[in-house]
C-alpha positions in Angstrom: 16.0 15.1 6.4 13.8 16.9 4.2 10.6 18.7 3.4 8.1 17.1 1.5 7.3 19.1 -1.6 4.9 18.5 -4.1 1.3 16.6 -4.2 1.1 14.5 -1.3 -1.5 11.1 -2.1 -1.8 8.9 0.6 -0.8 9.9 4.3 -1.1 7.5 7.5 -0.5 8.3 11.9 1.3 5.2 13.6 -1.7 4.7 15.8 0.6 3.7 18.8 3.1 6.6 18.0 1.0 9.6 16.5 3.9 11.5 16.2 5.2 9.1 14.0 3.6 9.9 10.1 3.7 8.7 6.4 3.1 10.1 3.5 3.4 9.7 -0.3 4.4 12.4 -2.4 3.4 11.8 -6.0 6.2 10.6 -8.1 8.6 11.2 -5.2 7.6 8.1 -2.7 7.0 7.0 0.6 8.6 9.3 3.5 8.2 9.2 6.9 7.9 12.0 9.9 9.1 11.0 13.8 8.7 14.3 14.7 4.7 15.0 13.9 5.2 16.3 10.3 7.7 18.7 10.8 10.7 16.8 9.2 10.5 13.4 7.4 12.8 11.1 5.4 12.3 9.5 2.6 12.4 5.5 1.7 14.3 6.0 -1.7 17.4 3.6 -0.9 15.6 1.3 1.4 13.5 0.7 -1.9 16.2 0.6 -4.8 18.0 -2.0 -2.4 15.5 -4.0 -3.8 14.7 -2.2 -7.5 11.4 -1.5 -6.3 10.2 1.3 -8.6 9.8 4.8 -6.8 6.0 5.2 -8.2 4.0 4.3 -5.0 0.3 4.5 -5.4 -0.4 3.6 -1.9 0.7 3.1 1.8 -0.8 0.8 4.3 0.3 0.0 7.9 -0.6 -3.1 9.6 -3.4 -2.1 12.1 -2.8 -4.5 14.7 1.3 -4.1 14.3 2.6 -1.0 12.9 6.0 -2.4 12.4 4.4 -4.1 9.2 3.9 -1.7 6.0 2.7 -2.0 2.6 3.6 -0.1 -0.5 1.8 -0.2 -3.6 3.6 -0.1 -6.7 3.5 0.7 -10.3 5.7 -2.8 -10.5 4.1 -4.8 -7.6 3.4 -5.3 -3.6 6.2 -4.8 -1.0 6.3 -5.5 2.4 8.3 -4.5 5.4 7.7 -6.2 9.0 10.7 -3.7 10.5 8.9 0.4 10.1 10.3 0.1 6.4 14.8 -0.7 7.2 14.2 -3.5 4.3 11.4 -4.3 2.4 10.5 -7.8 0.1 8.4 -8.0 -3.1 5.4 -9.9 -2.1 4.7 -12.9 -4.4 1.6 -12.1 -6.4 1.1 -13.8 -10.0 0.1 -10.1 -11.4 0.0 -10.3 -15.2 1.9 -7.4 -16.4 -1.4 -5.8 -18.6 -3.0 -5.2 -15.0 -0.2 -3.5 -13.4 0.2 -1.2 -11.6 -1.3 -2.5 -7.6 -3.7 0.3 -7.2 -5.1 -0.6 -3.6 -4.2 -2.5 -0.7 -6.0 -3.3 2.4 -5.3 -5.0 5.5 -7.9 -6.3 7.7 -8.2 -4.5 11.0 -9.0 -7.5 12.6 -7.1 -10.1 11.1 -3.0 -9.0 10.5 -2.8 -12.4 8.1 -6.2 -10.9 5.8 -4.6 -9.4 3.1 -6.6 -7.5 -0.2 -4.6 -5.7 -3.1 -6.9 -4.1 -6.3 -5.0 -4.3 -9.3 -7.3 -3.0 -12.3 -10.2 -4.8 -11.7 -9.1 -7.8 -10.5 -9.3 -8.4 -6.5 -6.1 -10.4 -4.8 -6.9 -11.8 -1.7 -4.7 -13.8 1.0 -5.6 -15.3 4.8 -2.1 -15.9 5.1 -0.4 -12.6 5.0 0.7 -12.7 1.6 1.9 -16.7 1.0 -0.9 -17.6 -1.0 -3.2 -15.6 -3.1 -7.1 -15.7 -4.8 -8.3 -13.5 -7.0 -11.4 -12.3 -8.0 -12.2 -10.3 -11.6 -14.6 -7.5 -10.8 -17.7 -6.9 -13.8 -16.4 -3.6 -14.8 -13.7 -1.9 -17.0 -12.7 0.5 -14.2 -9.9 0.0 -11.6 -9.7 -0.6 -8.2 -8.6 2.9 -6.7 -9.1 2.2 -3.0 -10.0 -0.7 -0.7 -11.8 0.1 3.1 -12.2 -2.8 5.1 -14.9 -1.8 8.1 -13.7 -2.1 11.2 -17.1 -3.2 12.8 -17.4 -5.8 10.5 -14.8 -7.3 8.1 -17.1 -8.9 5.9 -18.2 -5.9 4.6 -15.6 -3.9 2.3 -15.6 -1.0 -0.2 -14.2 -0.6 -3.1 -13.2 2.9 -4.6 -13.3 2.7 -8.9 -11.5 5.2 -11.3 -11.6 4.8 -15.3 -7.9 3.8 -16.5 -5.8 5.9 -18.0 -5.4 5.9 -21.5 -2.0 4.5 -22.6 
């Protein structure tokens, strides 16, 4: 077990277990606390079992099962439907210019309504990640951050940043 050190980006509670936290550490990955943030372990060889690359840009649980996660990746979407023991590259036709996945979203209504932000295009799936739309946004700036509301799932908000100059 370990301390997290360094700039911590994205952090999330297990609703039914709040002693049970995540958190990415910039440029270190996802790692997660069962002991309300005193310890926490990280996901490193859960995740190169599967070459996923250890840049996460964001976390998501599943809000009406928190055995389901999502990690955003410089290289892609994973999912894991067991608290993170394995995890799968979701199948979305990303082209390679638009990577990395910036944002995903689940909807806290509807486990199968699935929305990932990738530069500016918009992914969407109603079946939890089998098949895909997308959407191109009218801007040049990327998809940073995606907030379903809760009251209503129609609405959602998207949060921009400029790109990064390569």
């Amino acid at each position: 077990l370990e301390w997290l050190t360094g700039p911590v980006t994205d952090i999330a509670v297990n609703q039914a277990t709040p002693s049970e936290m995540y958190a990415v550490a910039n440029g270190r990955g996802l790692f997660r606390s069962q002991d309300g943030g005193r310890t926490w372990k990280g996901f490193s060889s859960e995740l190169s079992r599967i070459s996923a690359n250890s840049s996460v840009t964001m976390f998501r649980t599943d809000p009406q099962n928190q055995n389901t996660l999502y990690l955003a990746l410089a290289n892609g979407l994973v999912k894991s439907e067991n608290r993170g023991s394995t995890w799968k590259f979701m199948n979305i036709l990303i082209p390679p210019n638009a990577l990395p996945v910036d944002a995903v979203a689940v909807n806290p209504r509807d486990t199968f309504n699935v929305h990932v932000g990738v530069g500016a295009l918009m992914y969407m799936s109603d079946d939890g990640g089998i098949n895909w739309s997308v959407q191109k946004l009218n801007t040049t700036k990327r998809v940073s951050t995606i907030v379903i509301d809760p009251n209503d799932p129609q609405n959602m908000f998207l949060g921009m940043r400029v790109p990064k100059k390569r």
